[in-house]
SEKE-149789 format. One line per 8 residues: for each residue x, z, y of N, C-alpha, C, O. Coordinates in Angstrom, 2 decimals. Atoms other than C-alpha are relative to their C-alpha. Layout:
REM SEKE-149789
X/Z/Y/X/Z/Y/X/Z/Y/X/Z/Y | ...
This chain:
REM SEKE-149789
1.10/0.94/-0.15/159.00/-71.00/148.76/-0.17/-0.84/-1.26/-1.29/-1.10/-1.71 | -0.22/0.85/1.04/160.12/-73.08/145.92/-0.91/1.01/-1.38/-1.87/0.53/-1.98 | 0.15/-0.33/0.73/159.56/-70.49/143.55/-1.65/0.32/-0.16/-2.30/0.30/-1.21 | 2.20/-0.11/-0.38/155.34/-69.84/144.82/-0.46/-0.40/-0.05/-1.64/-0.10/-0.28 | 0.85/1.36/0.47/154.77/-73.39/144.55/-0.05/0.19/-1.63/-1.15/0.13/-2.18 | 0.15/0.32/1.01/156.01/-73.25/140.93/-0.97/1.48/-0.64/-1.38/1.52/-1.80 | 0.54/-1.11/0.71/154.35/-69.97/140.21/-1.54/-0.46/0.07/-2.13/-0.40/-1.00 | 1.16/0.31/-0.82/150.92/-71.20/142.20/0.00/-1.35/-1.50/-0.92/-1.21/-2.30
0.59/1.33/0.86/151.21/-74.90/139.60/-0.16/0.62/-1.13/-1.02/0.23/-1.92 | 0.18/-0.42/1.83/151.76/-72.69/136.36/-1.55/0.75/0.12/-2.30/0.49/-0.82 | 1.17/-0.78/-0.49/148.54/-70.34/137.94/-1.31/-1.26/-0.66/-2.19/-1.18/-1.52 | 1.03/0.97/0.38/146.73/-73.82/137.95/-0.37/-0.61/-1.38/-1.47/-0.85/-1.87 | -0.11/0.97/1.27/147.70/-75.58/134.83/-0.33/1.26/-0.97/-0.84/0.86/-2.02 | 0.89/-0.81/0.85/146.58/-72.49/133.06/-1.36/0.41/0.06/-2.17/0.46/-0.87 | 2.03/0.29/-0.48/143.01/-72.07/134.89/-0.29/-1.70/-0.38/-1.38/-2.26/-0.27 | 0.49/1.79/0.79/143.00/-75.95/133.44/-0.08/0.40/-1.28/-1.19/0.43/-1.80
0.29/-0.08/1.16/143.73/-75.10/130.29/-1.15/0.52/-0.71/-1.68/-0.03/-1.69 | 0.93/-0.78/0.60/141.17/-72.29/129.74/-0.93/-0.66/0.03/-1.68/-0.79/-0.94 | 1.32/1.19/-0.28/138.72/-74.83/131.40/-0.33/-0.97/-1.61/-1.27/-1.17/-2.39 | 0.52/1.31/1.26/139.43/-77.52/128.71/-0.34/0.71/-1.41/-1.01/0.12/-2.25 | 0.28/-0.66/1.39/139.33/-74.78/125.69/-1.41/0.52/-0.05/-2.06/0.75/-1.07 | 1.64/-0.60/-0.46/135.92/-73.50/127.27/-0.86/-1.16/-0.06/-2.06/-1.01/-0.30 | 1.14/1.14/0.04/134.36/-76.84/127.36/0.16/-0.61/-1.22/-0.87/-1.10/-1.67 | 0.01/0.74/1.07/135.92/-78.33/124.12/-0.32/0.84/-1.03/-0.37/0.35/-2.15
0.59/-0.95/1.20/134.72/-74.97/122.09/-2.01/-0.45/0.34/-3.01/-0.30/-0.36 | 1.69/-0.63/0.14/131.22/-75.31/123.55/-0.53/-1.67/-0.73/-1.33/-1.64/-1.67 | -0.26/1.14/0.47/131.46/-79.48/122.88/0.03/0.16/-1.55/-0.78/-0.45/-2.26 | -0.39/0.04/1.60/132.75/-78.58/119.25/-1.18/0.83/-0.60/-1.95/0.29/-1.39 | 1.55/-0.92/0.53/129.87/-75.49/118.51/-0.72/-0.61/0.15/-0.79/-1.26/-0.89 | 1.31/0.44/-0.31/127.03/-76.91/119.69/-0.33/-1.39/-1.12/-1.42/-1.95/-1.15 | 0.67/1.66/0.97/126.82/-80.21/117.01/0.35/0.79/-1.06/-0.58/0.95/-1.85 | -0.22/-1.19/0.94/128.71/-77.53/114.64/-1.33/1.34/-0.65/-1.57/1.70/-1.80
0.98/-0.93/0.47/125.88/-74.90/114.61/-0.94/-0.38/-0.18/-1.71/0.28/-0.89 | 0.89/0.71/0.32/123.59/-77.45/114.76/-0.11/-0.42/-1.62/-1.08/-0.06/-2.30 | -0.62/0.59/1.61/124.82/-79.00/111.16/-0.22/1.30/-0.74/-0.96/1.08/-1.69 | -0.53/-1.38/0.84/125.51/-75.04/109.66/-1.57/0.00/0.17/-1.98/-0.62/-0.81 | 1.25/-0.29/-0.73/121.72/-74.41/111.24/-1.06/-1.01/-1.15/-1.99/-0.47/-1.74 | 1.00/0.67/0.52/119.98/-77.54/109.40/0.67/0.26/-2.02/-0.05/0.27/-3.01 | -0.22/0.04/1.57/122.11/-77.18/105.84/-0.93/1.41/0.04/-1.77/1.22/-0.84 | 0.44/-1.50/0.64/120.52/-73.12/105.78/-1.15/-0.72/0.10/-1.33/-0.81/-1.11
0.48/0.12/0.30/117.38/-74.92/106.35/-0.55/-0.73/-1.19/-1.56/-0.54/-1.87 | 0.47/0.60/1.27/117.55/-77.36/103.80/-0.03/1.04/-1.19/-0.92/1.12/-2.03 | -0.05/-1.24/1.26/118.78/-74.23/101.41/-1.43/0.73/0.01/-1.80/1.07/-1.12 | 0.69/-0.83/0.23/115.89/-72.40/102.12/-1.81/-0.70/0.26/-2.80/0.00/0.48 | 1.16/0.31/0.16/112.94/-74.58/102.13/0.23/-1.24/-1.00/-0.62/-2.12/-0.96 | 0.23/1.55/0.53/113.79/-77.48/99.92/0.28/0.66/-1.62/1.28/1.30/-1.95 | -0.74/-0.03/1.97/114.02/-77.03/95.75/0.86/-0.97/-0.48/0.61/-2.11/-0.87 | -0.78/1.14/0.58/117.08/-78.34/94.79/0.57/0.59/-1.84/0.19/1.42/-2.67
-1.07/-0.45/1.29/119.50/-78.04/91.76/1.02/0.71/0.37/1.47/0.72/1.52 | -1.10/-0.90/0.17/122.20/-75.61/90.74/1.10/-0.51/0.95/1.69/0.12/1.83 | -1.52/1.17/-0.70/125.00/-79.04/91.87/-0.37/0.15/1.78/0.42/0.49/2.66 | 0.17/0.15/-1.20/122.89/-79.45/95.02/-0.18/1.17/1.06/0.00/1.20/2.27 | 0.13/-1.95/-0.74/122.16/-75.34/95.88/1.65/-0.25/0.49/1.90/-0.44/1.68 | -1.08/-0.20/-0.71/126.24/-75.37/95.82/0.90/-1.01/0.78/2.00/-0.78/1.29 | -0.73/0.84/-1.09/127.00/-78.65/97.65/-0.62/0.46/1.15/0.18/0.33/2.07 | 0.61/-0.47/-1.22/124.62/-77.19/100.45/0.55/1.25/0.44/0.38/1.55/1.62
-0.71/-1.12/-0.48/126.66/-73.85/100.45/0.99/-0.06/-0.01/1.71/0.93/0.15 | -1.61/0.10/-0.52/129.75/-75.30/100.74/0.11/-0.71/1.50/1.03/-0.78/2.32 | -0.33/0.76/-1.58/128.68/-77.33/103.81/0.06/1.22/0.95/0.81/1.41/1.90 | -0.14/-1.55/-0.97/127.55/-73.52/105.02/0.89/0.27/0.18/1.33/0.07/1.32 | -1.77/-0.97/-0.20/130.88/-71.78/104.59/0.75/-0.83/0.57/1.24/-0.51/1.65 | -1.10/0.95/-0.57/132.96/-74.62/105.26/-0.49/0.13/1.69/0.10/0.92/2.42 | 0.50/-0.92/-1.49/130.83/-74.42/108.96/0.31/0.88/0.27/1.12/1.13/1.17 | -0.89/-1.18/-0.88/131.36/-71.46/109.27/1.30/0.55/-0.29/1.57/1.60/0.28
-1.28/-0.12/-0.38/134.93/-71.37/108.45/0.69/-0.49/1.47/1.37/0.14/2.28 | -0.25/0.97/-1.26/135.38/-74.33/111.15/-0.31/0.79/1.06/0.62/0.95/1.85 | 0.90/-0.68/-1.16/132.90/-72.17/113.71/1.32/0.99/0.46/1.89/1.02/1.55 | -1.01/-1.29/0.05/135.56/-68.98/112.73/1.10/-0.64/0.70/1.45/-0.21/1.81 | -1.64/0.69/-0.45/138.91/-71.33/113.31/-0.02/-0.32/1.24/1.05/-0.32/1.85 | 0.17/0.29/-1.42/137.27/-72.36/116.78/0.18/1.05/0.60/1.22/1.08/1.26 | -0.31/-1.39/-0.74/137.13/-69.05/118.14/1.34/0.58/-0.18/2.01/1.17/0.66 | -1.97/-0.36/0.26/140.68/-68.32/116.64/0.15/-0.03/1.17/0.08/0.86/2.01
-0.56/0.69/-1.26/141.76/-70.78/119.19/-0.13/0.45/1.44/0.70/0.61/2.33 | -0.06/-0.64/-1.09/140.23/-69.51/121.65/-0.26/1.14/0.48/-0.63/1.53/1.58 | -0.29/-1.88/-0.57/140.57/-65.87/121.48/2.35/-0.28/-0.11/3.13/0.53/0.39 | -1.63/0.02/-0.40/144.96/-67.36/121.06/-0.43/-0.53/1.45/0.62/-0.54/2.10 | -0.05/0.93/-1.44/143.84/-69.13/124.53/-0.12/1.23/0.92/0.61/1.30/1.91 | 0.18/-0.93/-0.87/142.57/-65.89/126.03/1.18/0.91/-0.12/1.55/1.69/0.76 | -0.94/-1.33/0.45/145.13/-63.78/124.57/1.57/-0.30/1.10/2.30/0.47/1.73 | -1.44/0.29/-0.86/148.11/-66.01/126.29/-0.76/0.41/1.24/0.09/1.02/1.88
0.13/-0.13/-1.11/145.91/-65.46/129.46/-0.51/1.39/0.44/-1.19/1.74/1.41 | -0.03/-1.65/-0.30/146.05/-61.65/129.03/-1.79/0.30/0.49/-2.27/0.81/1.50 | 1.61/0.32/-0.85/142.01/-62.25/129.08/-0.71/0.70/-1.78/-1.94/0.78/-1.87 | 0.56/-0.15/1.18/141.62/-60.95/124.88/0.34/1.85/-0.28/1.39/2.48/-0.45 | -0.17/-1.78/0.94/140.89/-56.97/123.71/-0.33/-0.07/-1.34/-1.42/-0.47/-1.76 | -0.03/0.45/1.49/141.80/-57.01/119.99/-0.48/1.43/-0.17/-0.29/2.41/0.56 | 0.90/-1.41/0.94/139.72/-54.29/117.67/0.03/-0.48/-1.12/0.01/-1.63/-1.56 | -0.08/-0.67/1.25/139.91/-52.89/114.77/-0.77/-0.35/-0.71/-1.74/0.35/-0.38
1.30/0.80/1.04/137.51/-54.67/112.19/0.36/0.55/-1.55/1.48/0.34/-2.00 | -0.10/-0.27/1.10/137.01/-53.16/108.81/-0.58/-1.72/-0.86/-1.40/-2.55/-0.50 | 0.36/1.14/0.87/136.68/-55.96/106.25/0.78/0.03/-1.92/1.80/0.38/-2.52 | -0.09/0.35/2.02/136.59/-56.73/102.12/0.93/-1.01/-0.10/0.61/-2.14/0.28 | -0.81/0.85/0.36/139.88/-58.29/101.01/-0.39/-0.99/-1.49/0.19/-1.99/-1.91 | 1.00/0.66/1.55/137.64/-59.41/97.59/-0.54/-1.51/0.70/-0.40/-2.63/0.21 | 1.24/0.20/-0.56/135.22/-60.77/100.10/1.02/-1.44/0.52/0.72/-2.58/0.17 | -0.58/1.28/-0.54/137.94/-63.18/101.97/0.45/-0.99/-1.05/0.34/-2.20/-1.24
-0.35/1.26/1.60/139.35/-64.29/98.65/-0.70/-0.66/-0.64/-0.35/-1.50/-1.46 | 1.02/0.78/0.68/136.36/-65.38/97.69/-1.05/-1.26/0.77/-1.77/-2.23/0.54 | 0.56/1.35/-1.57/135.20/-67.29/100.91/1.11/-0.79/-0.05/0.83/-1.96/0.20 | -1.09/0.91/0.10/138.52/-68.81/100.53/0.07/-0.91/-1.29/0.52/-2.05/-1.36 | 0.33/0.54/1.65/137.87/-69.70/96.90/-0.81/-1.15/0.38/-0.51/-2.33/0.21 | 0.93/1.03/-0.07/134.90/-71.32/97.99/-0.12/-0.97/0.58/-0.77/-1.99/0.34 | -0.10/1.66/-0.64/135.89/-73.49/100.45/0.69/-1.26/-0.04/0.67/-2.28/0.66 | -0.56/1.52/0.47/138.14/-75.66/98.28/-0.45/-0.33/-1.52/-0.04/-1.31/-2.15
0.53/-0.11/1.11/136.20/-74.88/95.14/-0.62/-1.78/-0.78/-0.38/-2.51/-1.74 | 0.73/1.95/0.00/134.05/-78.57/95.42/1.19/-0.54/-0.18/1.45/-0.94/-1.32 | -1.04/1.07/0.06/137.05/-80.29/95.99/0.73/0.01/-1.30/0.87/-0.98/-2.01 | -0.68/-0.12/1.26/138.92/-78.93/93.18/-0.85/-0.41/-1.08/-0.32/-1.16/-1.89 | 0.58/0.56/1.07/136.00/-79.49/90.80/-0.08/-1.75/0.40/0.37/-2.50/-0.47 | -0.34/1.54/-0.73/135.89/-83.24/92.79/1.22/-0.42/-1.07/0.85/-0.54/-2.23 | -1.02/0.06/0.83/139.18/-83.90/91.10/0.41/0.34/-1.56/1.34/-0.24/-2.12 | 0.19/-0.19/0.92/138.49/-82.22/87.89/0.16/1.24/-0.09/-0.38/1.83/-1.03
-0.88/-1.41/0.26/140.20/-78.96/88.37/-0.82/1.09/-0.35/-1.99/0.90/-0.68 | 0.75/-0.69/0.43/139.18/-75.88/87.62/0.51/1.31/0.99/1.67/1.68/0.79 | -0.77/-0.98/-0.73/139.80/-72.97/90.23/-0.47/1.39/-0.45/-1.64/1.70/-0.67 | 0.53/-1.31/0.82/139.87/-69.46/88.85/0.95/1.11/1.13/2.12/1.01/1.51 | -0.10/-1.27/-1.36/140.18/-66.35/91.56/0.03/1.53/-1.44/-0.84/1.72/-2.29 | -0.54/-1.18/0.87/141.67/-63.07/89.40/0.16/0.92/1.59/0.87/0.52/2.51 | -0.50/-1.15/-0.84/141.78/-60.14/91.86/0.12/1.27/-0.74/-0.75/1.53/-1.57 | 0.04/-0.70/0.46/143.02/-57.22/90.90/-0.27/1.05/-0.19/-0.09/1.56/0.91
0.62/-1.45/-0.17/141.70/-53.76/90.05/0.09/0.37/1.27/-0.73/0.31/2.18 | -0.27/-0.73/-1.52/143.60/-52.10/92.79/-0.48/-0.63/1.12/-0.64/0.23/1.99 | 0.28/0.05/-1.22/142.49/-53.99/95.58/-1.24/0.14/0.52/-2.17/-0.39/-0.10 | 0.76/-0.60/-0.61/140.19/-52.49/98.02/-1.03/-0.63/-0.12/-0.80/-1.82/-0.34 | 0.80/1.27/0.02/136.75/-53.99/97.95/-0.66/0.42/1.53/-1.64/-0.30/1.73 | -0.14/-0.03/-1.34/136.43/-52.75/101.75/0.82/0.91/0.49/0.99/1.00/1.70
C-alpha cells in the first residue's frame, strides 16, 4: 500500500512538472518570438548602418539561440518522461561555429576584443 501511494505521488509530481515546463515554455516563447519577430522586421524594412544591420542580427540569433535552449529543456523534460523520439538531423559543423561566433561576437567587440573563428580544412561543411 505504502509503496502505490509513493509510486501514485511521484506519477503526480511529474504530471506537475511537465505542466509547469508546458506553461513556462509557452510564457517564455510567446514575448520571445514576439522580440525575434519585430528585430527581422526592423532588418528588413528600415535602412540602417553596417553597426546597426549587425546589432539587429545579433538580437536575431541571440533569440533564436534562447528560443533553441527553451526547447532543449523541454525535449530533457519529455525525455525523463519517456514522452521524446530523438532523430537523426544532418547539420554543418562550420555553420554552428559560426552561430556560436556570433553570439558573443558584440560583446567581445563591446570590450575591445577581437574574435577570430579558424576552422579547419578537414571539417565537414555538412
Amino acid at each position: 500500500e505504502e509503496l502505490r501511494r509513493a509510486e501514485e505521488q511521484t506519477q503526480a509530481l511529474m504530471r506537475a512538472k511537465e505542466s509547469f515546463f508546458a506553461v513556462m515554455s509557452h510564457e517564455m516563447r510567446t514575448p520571445l518570438t514576439a522580440c525575434i519577430g519585430m528585430a527581422e522586421v526592423l532588418r528588413d524594412t528600415t535602412s540602417l548602418d553596417l553597426r546597426q544591420m549587425e546589432c539587429v542580427d545579433a538580437v536575431i540569433s541571440n533569440g533564436d539561440s534562447m528560443l533553441s535552449l527553451i526547447n532543449d529543456i523541454l525535449d530533457f523534460s519529455k525525455l525523463e518522461a519517456d514522452g521524446l523520439v530523438l532523430e537523426l538531423t544532418p547539420f554543418s559543423p562550420r555553420e554552428v561555429v559560426e552561430q556560436a561566433a556570433a553570439v558573443v561576437q558584440v560583446k567581445a567587440e563591446e570590450k575591445g576584443l577581437q574574435l577570430v573563428v579558424r576552422v579547419q580544412p578537414g571539417v565537414p561543411r555538412e
